[in-house]
C-alpha angles and dihedrals in degrees: 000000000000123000114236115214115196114196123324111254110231089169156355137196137166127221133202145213094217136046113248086049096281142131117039122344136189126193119218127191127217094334155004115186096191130006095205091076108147089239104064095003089157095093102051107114086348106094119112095159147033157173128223101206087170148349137023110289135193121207131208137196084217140054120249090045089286117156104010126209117257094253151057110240123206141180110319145082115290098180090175120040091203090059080071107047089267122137110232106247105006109095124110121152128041136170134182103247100195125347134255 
């Protein structure tokens, strides 16, 4: 029997609704080009927290990877987005730009 392989994962981060890593939480791998997709709408412009499991990611106050953070994030804790340089509540798009 053959072995299937999907997509390789070149990253993965959660992010949260609240800062301190609480409330709900998604984890996305490798991209999200916008996070008001009608699916799961409830984290664009709503993220104060996150975790970096892998990779090297870039985040963006606008979908489509417009207007990029000053910065390159990789694995760790951020309990408070605006400890960053992040604005509370204004991201929404994100994508893993090399792995780790």
């Amino acid at each position: 029997m053959a072995i299937k392989s999907g997509k390789p994962v070149m990253g993965e981060i959660i992010i949260y609704l609240a800062r301190n890593l609480r409330m709900g939480h998604r984890h996305i791998f490798n991209e999200e080009p916008d996070l008001r997709h009608p699916e799961d709408a409830g984290f664009n412009d709503a993220v104060s927290s996150f975790v970096v499991m892998k990779g090297i990611w870039k985040l963006y106050r606008d979908a489509n990877y417009m207007n990029a953070y000053d910065g390159e994030f990789g694995p760790g804790v951020y309990d408070w987005v605006e400890s960053y340089g992040i604005r509370n509540d204004e991201m929404s798009s994100l994508k893993c730009i090399r792995p780790t």
